[in-house]
Backbone as a chain_set.jsonl record, in Angstrom:
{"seq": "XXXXXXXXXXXXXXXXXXXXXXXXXXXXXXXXXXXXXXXXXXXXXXXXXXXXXXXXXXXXXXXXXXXXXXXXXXXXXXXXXXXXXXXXXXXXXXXXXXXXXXXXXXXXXXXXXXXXXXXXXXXXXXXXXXXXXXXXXXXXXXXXXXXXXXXXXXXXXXXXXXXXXXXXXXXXXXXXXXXXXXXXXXXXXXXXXXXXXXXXXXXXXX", "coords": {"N": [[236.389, -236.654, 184.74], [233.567, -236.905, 186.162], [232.905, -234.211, 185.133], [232.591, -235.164, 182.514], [230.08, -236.834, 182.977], [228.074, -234.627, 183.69], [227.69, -232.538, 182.1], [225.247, -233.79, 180.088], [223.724, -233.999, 181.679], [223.128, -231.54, 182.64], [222.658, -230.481, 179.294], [219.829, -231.575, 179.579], [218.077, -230.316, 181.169], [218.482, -227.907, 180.175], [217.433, -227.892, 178.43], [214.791, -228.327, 178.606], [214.128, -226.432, 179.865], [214.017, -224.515, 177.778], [212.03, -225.736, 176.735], [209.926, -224.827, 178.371], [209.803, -222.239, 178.489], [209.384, -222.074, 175.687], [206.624, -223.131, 175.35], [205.411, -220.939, 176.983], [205.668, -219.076, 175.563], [204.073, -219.327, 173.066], [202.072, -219.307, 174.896], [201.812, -216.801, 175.117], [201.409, -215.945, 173.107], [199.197, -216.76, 171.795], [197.271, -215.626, 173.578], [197.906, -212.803, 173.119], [196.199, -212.729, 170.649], [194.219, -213.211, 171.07], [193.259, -211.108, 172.447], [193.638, -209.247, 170.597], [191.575, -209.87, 168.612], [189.037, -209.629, 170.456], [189.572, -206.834, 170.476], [189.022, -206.481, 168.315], [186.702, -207.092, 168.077], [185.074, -205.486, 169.527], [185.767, -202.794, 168.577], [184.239, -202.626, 166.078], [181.913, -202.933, 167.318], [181.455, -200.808, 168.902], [182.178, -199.09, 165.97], [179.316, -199.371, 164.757], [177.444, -198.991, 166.561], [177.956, -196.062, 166.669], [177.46, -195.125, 164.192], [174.572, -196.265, 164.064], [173.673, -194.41, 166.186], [174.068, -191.891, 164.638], [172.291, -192.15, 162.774], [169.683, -192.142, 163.687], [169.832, -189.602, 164.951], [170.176, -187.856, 162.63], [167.678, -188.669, 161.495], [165.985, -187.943, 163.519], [166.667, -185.251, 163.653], [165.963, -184.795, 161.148], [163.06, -185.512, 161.566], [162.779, -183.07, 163.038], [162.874, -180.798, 161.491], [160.914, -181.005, 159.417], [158.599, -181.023, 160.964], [159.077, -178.594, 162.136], [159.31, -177.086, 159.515], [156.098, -177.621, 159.394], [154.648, -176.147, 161.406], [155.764, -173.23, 161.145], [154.572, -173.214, 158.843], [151.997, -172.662, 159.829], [151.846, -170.082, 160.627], [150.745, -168.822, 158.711], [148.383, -167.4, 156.206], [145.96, -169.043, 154.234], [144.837, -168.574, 150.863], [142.304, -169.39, 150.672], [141.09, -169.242, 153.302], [141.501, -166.661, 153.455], [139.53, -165.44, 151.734], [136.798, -166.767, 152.286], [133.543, -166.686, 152.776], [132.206, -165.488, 155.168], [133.208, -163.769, 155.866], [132.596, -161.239, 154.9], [130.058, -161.224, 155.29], [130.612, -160.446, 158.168], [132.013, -158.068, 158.29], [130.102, -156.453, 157.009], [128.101, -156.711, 158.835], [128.421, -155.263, 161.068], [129.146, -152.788, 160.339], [127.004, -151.951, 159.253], [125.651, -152.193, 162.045], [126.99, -149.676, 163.293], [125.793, -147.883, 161.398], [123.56, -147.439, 162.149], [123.38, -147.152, 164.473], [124.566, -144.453, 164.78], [121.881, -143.175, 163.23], [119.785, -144.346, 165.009], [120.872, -142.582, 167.51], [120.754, -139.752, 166.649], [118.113, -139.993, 165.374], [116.674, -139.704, 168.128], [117.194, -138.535, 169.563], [116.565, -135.497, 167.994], [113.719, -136.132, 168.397], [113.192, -135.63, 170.726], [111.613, -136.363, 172.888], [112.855, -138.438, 174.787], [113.566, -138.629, 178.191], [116.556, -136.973, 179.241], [118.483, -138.859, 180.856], [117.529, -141.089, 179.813], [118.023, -141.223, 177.809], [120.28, -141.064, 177.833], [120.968, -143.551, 178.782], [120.343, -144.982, 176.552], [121.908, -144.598, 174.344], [124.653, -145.616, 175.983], [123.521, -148.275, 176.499], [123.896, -148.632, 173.641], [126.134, -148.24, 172.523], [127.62, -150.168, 173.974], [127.044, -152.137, 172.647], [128.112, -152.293, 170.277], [130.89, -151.853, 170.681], [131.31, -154.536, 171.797], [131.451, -155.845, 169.286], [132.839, -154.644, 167.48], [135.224, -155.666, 168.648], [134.882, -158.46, 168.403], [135.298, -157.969, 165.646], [137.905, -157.315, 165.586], [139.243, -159.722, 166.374], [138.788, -161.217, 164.248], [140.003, -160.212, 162.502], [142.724, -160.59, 163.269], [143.333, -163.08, 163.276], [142.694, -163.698, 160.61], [145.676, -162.224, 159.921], [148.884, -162.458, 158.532], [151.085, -164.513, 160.162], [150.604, -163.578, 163.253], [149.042, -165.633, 164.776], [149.285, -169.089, 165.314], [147.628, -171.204, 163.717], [146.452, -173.717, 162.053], [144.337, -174.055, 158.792], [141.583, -174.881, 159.428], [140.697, -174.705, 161.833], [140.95, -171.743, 162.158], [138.814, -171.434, 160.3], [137.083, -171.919, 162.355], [137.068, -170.0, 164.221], [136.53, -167.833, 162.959], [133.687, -168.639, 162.119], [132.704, -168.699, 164.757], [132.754, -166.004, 165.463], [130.911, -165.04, 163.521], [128.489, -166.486, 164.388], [128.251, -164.553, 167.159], [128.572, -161.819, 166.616], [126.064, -161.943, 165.027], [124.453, -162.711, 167.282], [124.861, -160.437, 168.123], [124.134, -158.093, 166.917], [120.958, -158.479, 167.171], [120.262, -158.498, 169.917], [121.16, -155.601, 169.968], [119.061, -154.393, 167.958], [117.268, -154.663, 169.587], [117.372, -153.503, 171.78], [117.267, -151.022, 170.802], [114.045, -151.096, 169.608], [112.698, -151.125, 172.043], [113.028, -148.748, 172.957], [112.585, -147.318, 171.427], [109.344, -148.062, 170.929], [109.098, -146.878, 172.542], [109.124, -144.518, 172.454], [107.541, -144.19, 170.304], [104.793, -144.308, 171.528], [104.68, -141.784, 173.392], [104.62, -140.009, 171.46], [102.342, -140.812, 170.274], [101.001, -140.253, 172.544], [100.996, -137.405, 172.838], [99.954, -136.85, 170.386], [97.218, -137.37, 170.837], [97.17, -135.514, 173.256], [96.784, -133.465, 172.12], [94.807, -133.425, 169.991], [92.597, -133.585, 171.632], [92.808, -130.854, 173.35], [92.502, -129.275, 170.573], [89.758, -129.777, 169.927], [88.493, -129.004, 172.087], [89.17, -126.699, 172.346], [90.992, -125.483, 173.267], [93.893, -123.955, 174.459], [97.113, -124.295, 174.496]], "CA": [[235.465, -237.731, 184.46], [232.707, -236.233, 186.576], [232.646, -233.624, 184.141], [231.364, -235.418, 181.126], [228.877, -237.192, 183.763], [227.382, -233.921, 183.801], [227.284, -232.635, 180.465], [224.411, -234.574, 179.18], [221.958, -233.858, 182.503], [222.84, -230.062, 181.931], [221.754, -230.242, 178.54], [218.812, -231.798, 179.601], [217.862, -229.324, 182.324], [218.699, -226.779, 179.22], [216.02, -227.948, 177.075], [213.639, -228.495, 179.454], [213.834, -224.835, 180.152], [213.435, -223.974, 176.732], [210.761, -226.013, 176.448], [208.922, -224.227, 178.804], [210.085, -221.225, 177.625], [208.275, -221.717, 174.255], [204.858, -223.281, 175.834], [205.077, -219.924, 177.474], [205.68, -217.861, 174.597], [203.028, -219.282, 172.403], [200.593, -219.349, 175.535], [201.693, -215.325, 175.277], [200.894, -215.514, 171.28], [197.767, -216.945, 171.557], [196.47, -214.127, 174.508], [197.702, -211.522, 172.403], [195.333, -213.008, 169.509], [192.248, -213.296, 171.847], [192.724, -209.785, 173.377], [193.714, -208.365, 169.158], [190.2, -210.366, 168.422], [188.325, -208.658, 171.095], [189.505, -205.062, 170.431], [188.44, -205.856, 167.11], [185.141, -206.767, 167.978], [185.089, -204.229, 170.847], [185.804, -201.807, 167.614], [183.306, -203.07, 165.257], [180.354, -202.607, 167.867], [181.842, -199.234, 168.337], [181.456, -198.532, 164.62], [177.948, -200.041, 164.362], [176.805, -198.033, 167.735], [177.933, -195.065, 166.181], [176.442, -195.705, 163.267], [173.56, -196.392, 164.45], [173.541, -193.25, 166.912], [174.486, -190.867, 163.488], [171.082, -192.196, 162.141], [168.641, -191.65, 164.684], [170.029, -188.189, 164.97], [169.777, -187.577, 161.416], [166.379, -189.073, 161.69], [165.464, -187.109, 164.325], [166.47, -183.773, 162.624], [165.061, -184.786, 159.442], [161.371, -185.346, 161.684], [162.026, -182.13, 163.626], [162.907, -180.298, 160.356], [159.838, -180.868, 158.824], [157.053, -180.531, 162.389], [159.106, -176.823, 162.036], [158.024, -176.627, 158.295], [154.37, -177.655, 159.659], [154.289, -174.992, 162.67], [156.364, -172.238, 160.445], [153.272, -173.153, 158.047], [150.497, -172.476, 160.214], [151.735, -168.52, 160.685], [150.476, -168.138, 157.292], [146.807, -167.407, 155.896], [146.206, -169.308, 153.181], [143.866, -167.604, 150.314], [140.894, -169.855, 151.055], [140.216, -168.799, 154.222], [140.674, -164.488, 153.416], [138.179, -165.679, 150.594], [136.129, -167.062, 153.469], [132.288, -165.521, 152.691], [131.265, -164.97, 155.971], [133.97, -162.78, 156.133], [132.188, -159.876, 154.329], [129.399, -160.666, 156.284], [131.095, -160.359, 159.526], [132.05, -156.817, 158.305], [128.877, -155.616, 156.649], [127.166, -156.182, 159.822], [129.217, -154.297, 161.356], [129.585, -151.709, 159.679], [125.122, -151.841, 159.523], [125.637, -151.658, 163.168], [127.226, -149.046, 163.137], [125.201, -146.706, 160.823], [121.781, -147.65, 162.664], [123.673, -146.465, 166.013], [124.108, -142.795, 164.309], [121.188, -142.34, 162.855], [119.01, -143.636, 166.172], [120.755, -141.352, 168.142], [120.185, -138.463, 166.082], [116.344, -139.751, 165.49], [116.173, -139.625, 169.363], [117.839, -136.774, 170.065], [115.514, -134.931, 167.776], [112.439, -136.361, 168.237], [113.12, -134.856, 172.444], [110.823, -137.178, 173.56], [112.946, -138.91, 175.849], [114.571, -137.64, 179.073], [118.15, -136.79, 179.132], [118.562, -139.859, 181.457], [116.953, -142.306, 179.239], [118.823, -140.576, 176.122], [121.951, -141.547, 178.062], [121.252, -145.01, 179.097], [120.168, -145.628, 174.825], [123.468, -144.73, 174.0], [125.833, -146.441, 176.286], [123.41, -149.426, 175.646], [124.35, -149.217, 172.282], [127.785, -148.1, 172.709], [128.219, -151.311, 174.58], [127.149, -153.611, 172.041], [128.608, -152.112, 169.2], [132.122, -152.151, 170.978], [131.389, -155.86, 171.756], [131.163, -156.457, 168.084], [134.139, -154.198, 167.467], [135.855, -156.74, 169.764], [134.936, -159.838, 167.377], [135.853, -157.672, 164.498], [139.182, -157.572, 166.198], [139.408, -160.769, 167.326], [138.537, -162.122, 163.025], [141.715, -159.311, 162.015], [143.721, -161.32, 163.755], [142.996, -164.71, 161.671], [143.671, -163.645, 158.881], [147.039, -161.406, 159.697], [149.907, -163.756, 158.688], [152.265, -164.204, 161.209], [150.255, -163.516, 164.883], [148.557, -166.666, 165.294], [149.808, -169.944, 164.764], [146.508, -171.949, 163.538], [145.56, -174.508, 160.815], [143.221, -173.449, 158.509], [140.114, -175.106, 160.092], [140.693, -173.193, 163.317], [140.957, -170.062, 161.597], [137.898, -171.247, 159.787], [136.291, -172.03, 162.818], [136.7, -169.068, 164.756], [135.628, -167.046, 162.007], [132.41, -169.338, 162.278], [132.849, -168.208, 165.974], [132.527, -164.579, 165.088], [130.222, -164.791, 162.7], [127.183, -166.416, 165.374], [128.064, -163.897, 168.02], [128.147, -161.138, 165.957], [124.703, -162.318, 164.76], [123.149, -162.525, 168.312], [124.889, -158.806, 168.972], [123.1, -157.758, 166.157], [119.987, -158.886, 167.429], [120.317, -157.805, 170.799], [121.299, -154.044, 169.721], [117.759, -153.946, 167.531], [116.154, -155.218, 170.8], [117.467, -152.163, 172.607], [116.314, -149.725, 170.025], [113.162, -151.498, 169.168], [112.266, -150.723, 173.125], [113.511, -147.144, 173.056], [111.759, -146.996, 169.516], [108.334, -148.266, 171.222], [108.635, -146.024, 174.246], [108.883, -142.555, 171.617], [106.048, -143.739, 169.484], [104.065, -144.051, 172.83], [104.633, -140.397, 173.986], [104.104, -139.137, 170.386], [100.781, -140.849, 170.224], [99.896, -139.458, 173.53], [101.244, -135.641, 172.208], [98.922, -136.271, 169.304], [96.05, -137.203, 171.509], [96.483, -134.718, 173.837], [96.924, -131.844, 171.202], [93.528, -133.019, 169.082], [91.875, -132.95, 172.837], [92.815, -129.336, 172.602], [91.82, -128.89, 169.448], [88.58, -130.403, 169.863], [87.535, -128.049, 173.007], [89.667, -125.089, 171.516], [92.111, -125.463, 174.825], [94.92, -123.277, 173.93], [98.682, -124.483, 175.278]], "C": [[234.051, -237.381, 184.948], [232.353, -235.36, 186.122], [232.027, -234.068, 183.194], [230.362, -235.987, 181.676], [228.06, -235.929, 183.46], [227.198, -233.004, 182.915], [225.817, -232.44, 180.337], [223.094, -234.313, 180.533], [222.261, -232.133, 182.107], [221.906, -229.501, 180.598], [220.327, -230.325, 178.743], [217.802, -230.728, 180.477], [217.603, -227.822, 181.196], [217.307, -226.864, 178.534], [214.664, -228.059, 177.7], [212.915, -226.928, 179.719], [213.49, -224.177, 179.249], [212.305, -224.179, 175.999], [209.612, -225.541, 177.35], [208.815, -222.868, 178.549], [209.131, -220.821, 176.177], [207.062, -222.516, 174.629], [204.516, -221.787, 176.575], [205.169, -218.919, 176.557], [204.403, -217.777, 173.507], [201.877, -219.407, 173.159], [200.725, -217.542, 175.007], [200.875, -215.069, 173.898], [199.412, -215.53, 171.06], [196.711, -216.28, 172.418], [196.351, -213.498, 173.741], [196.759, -211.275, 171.426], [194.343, -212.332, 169.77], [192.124, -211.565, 171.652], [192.913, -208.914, 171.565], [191.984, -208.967, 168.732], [189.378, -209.504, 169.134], [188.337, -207.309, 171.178], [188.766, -205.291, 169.081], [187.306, -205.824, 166.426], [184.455, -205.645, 168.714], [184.454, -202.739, 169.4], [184.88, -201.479, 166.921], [182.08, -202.783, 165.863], [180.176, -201.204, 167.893], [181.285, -198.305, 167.53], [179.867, -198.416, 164.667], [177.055, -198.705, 165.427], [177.225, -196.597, 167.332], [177.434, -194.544, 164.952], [175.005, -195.206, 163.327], [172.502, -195.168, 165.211], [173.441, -192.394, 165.316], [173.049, -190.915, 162.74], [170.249, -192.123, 162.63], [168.974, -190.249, 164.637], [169.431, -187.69, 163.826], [168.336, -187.931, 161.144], [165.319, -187.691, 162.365], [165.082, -185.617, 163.703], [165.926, -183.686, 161.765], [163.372, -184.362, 160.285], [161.576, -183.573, 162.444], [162.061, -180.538, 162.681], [161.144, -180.084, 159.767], [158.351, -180.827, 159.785], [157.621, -178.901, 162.547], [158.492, -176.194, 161.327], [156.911, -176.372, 158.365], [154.15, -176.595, 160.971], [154.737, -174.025, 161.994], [154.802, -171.828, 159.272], [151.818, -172.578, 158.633], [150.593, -170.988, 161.095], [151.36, -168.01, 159.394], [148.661, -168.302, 157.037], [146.578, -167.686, 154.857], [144.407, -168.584, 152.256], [142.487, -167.918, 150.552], [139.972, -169.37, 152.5], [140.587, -166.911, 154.439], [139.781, -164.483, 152.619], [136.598, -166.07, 151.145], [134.396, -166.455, 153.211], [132.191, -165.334, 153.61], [132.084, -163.844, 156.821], [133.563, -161.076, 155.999], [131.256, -160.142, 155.139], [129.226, -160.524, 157.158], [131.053, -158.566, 159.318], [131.038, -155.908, 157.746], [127.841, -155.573, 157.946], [127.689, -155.381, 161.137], [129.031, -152.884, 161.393], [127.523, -151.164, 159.602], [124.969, -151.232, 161.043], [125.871, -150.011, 163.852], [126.921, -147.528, 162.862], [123.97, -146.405, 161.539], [122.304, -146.982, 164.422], [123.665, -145.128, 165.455], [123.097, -142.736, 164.082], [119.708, -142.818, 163.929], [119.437, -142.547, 166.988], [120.409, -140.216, 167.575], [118.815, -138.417, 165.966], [115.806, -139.646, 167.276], [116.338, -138.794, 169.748], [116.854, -135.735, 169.236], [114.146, -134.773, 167.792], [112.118, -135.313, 169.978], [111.786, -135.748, 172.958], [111.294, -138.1, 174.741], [113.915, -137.825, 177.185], [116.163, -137.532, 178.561], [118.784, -138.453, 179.908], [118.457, -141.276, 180.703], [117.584, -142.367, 178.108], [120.282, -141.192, 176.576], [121.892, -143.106, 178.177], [120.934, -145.778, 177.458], [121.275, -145.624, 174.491], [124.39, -145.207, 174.913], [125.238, -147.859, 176.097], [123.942, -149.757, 174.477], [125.623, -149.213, 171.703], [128.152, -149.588, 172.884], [128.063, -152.484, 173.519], [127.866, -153.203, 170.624], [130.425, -152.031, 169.147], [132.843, -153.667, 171.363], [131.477, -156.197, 170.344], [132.362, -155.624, 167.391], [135.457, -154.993, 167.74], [136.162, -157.77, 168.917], [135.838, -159.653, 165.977], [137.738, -157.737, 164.681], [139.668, -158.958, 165.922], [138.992, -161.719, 165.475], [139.698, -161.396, 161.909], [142.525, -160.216, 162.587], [143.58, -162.378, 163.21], [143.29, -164.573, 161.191], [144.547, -162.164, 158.913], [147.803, -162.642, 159.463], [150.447, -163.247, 159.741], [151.901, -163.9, 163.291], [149.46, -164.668, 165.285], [148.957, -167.919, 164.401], [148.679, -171.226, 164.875], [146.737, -172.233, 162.031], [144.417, -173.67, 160.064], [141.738, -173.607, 159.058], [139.97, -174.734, 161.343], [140.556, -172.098, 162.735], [139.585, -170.301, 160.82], [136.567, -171.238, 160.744], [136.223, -170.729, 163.831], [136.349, -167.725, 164.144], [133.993, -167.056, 161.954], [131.698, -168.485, 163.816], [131.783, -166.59, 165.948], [131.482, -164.205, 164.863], [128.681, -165.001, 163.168], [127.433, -165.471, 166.301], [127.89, -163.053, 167.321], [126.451, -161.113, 165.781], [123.454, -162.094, 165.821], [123.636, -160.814, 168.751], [124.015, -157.927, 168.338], [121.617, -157.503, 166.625], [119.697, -158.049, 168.776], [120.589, -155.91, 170.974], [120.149, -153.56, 169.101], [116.912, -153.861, 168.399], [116.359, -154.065, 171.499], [116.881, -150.738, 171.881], [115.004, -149.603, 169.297], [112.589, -150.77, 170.412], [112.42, -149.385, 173.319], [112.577, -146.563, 172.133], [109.842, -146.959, 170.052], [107.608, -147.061, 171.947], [108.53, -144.434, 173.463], [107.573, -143.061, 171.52], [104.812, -143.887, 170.645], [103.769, -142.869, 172.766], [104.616, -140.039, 172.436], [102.601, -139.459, 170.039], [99.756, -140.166, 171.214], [100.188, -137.894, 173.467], [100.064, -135.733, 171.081], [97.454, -136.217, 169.957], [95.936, -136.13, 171.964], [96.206, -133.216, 172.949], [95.06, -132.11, 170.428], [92.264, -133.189, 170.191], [91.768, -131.681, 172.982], [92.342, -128.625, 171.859], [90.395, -128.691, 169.402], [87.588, -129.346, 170.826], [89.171, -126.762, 173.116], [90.552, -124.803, 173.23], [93.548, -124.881, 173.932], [96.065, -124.024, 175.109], [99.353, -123.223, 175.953]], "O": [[233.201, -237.567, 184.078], [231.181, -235.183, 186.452], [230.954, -233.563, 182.863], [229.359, -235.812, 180.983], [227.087, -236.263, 182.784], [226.076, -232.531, 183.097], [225.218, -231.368, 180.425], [221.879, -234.419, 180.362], [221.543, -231.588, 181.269], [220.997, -228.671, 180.57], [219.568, -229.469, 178.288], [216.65, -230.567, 180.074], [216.77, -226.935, 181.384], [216.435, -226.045, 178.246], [213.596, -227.841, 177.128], [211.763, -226.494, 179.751], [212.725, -223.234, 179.456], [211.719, -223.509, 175.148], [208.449, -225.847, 177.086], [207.704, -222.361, 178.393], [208.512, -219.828, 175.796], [206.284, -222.369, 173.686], [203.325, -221.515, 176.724], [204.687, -217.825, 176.85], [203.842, -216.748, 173.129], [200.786, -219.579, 172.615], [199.708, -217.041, 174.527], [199.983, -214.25, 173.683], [198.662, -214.759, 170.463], [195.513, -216.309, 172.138], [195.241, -213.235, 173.278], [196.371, -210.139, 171.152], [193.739, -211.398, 169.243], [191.293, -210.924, 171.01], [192.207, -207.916, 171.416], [191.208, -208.025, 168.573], [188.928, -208.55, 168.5], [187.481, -206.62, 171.732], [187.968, -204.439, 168.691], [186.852, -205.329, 165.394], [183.411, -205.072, 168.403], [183.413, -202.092, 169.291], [184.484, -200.314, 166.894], [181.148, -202.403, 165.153], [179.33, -200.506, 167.336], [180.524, -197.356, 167.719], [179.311, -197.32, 164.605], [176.299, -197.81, 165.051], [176.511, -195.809, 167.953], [176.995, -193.395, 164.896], [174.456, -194.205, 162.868], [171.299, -194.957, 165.061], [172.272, -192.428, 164.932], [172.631, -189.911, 162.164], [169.417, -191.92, 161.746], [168.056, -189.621, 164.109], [168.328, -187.144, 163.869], [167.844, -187.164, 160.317], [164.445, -186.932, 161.948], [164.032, -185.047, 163.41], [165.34, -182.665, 161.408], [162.647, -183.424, 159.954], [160.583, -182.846, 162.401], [161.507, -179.489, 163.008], [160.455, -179.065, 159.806], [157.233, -180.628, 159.308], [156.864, -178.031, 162.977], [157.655, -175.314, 161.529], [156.378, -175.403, 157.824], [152.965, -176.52, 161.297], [153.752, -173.292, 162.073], [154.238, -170.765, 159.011], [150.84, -172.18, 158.001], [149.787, -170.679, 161.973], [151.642, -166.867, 159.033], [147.91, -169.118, 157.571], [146.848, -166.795, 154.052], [143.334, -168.273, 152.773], [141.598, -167.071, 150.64], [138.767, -169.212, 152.693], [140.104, -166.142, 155.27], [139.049, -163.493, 152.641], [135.533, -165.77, 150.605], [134.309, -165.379, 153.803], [131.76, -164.194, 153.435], [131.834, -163.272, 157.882], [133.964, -160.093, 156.624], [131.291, -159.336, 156.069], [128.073, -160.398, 157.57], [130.298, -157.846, 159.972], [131.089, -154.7, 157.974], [126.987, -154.702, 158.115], [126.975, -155.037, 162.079], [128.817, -152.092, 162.311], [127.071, -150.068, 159.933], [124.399, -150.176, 161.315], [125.152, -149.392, 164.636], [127.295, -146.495, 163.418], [123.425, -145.301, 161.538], [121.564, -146.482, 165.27], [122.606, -144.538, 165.667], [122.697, -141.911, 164.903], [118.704, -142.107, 163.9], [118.661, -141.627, 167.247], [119.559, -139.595, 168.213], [118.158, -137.411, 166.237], [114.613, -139.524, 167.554], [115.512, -138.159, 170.404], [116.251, -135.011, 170.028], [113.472, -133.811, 167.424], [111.167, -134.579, 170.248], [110.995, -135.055, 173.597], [110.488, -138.524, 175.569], [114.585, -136.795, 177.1], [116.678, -138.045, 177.567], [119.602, -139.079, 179.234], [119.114, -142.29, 180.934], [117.721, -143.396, 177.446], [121.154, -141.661, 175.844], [122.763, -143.809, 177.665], [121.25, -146.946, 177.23], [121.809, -146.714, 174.285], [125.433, -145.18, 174.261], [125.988, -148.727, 175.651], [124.393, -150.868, 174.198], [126.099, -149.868, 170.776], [128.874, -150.174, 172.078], [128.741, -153.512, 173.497], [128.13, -154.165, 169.903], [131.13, -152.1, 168.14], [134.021, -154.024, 171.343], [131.663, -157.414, 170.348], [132.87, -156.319, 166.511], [136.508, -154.903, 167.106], [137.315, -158.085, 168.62], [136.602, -160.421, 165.393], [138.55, -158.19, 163.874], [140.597, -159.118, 165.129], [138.934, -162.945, 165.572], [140.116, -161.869, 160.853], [143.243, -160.62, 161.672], [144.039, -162.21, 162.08], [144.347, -165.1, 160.843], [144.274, -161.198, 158.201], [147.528, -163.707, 160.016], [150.426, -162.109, 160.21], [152.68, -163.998, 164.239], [149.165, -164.575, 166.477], [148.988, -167.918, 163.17], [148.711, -172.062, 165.778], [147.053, -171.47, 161.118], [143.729, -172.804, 160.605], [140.902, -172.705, 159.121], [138.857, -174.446, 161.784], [139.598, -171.465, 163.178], [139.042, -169.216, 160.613], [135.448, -170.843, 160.416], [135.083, -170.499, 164.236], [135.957, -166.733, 164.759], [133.222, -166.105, 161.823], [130.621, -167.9, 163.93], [130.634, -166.296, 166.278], [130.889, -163.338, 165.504], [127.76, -164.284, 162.778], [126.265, -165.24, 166.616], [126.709, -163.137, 166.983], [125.73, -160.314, 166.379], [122.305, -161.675, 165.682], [122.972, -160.097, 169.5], [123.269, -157.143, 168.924], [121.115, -156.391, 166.466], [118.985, -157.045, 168.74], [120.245, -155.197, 171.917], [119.868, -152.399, 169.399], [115.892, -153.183, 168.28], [115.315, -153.541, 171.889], [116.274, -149.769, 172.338], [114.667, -148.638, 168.611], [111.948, -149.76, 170.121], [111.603, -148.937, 174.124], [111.968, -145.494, 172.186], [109.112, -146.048, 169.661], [106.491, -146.549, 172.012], [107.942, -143.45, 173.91], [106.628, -142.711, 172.227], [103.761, -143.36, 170.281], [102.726, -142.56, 172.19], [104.524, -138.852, 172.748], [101.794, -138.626, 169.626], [98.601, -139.753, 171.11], [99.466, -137.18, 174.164], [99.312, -134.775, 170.903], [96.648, -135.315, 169.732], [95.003, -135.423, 171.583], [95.545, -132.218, 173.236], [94.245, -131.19, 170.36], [91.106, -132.993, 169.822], [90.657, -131.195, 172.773], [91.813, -127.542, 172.111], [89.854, -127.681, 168.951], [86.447, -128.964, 170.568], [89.846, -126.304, 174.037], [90.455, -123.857, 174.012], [94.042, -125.411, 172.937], [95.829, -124.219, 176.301], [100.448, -123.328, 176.506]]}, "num_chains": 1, "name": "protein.A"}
């Protein structure tokens, strides 16, 4: 008799348990959701941030692609500036320089009017400026070689420009040295002609 008394609270005790049982199973269901939700935004940012990274890169390379193109470009000489005029007349004065240094020394050296001393210091004067201007000529070969200097054209146009006034004052300064050398003969040949038609004049033999 005490038996079927207890029955009916068992069951109850039963269901009770199963009813917590399933408030605990669908609390588990509805975690698992959240935390499947959050991987799958977790995921999604993921994507996006990688993404996102993949195109800046690609960006990147694309800009440093083409600032290579533009530095790869500026080892080259483009035709406008070897066409350059003041190019020829960088090297014609030059090359003027040049000829006017042979043929004073030889007019000095034959004329013997100056010492040996003075004959030497004309020519390394003029040595010196004609190796300074050698220098520039150098120094405007290199511009326009492709490939050894990595300049724009308006640099390369401007140190051509460069060139082309120094040159100009070496010029100048190398006539100035043989203008003075030049002065100092016709001096001592005017005073050889004097003293010879003094001579002449009162029959003074040498």
């Amino acid at each position: 008799m005490k038996l079927f008394y207890l029955i009916p609270f068992v069951l109850i005790l039963s269901a009770k348990g199963q009813s917590v049982e399933m408030k605990q199973l669908l609390l588990n269901i509805e975690k698992l959701a959240q935390m499947k939700a959050h991987y799958q935004t977790m995921l999604q940012g993921y994507r996006t941030l990688e993404n996102g990274y993949r195109q800046v890169n690609d960006m990147v390379k694309g800009n440093f692609l083409l600032h290579q193109e533009y530095l790869d470009g500026l080892w080259a000489v483009r035709p406008s500036v070897r066409q350059y005029g003041r190019i020829q007349t960088i090297v014609q004065r030059h090359r003027q320089m040049v000829d006017e240094y042979r043929i004073v020394l030889q007019q000095m050296q034959s004329a013997r009017l100056l010492k040996t001393e003075e004959l030497q210091r004309l020519k390394s004067s003029m040595a010196a400026v004609v190796n300074r201007s050698n220098g520039l000529l150098d120094d405007m070969m290199l511009v326009l070689t492709p490939g050894r200097l990595r300049m724009n054209d308006e640099e390369r146009i401007g140190l051509i420009n460069r060139v082309d006034g120094e040159g100009g004052e070496l010029l100048q300064q190398f006539r100035g040295i043989v203008d003075g050398y030049s002065a100092l003969v016709d001096r001592r040949m005017q005073r050889q002609r004097e003293v010879k038609s003094i001579r002449s004049l009162y029959g003074i033999k040498q």
